[in-house]
C-alpha positions as CSV (number, residue, x, y, z in Angstrom):
1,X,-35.7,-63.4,-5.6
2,X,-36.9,-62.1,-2.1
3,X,-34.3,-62.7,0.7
4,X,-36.6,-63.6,4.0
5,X,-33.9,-62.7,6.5
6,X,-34.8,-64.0,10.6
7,X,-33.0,-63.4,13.5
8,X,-33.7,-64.2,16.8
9,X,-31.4,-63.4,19.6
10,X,-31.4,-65.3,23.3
11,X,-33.4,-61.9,25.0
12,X,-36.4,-61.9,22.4
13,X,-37.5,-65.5,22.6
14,X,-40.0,-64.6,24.9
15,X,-41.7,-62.1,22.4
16,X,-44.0,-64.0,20.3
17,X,-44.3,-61.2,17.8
18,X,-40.9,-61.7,16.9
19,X,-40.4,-65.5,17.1
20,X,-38.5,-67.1,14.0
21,X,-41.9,-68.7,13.0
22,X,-43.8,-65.4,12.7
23,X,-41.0,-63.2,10.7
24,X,-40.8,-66.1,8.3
25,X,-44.7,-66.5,8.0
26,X,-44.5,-62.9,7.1
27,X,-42.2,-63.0,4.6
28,X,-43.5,-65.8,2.7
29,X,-46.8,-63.5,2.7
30,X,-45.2,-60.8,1.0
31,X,-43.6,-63.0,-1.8
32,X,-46.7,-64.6,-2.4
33,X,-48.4,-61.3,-2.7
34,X,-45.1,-60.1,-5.0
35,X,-45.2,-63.0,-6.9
36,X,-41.5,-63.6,-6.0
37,X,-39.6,-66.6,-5.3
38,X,-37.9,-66.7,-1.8
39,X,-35.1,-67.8,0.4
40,X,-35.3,-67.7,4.1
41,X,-31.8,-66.8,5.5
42,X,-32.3,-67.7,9.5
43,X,-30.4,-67.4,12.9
44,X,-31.0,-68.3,16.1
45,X,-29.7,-66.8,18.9
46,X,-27.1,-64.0,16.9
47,X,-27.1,-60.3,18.4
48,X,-27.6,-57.5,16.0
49,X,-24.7,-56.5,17.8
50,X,-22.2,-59.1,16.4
51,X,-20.2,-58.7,13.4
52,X,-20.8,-60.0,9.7
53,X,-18.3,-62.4,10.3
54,X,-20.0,-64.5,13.2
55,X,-23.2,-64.1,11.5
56,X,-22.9,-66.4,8.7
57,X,-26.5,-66.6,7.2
58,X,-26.4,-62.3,7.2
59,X,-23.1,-63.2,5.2
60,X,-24.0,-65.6,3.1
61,X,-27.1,-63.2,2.5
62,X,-25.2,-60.2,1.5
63,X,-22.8,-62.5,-0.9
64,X,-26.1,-63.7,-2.9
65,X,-26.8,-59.6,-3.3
66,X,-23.4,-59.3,-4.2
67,X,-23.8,-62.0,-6.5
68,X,-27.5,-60.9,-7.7
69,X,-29.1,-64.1,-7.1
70,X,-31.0,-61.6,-4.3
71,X,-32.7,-58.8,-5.8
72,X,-34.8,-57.5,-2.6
73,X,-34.8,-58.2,1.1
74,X,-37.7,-58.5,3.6
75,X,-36.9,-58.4,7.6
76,X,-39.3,-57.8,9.9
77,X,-37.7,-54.4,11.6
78,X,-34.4,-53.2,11.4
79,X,-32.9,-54.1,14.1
80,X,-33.2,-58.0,13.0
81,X,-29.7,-56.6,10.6
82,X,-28.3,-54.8,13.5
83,X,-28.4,-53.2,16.8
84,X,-27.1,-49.7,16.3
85,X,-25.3,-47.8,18.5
């Protein structure tokens, strides 16, 4: 099963190429084209910045991989996972 994993933090909700809508259309697209089931994991208004902990779809996320009920993840960059330092 394909994870769809959106993000959305308070400072990109004016970028349209980013919006929750668009990184989930694009996800579906590439489990269509896959043939894979999905599961859209999303948050609004999380930084990359915060820990696991206060992010719980990126945790619940990373307990269905631990669990293998997730066998590959789509996100639209990576920094929708984290903002590195």
């Amino acid at each position: 099963m394909l994870a769809i994993y959106t993000r959305i933090s308070k400072e990109d909700r004016l970028d349209e190429g980013i919006s929750l809508e668009n990184q989930k259309f694009r996800g579906v697209q590439l489990a269509t084209k896959l043939n894979l089931k999905h599961r859209v994991y999303e948050e609004e208004g999380k930084s990359g910045s915060l820990p696991v902990e206060k992010r719980p779809m990126l945790k619940q996320l990373f307990a269905d991989i631990e669990s293998k009920t997730i066998t590959a993840v789509y996100v639209l960059n990576q920094s929708r996972l984290d903002r590195g330092k």
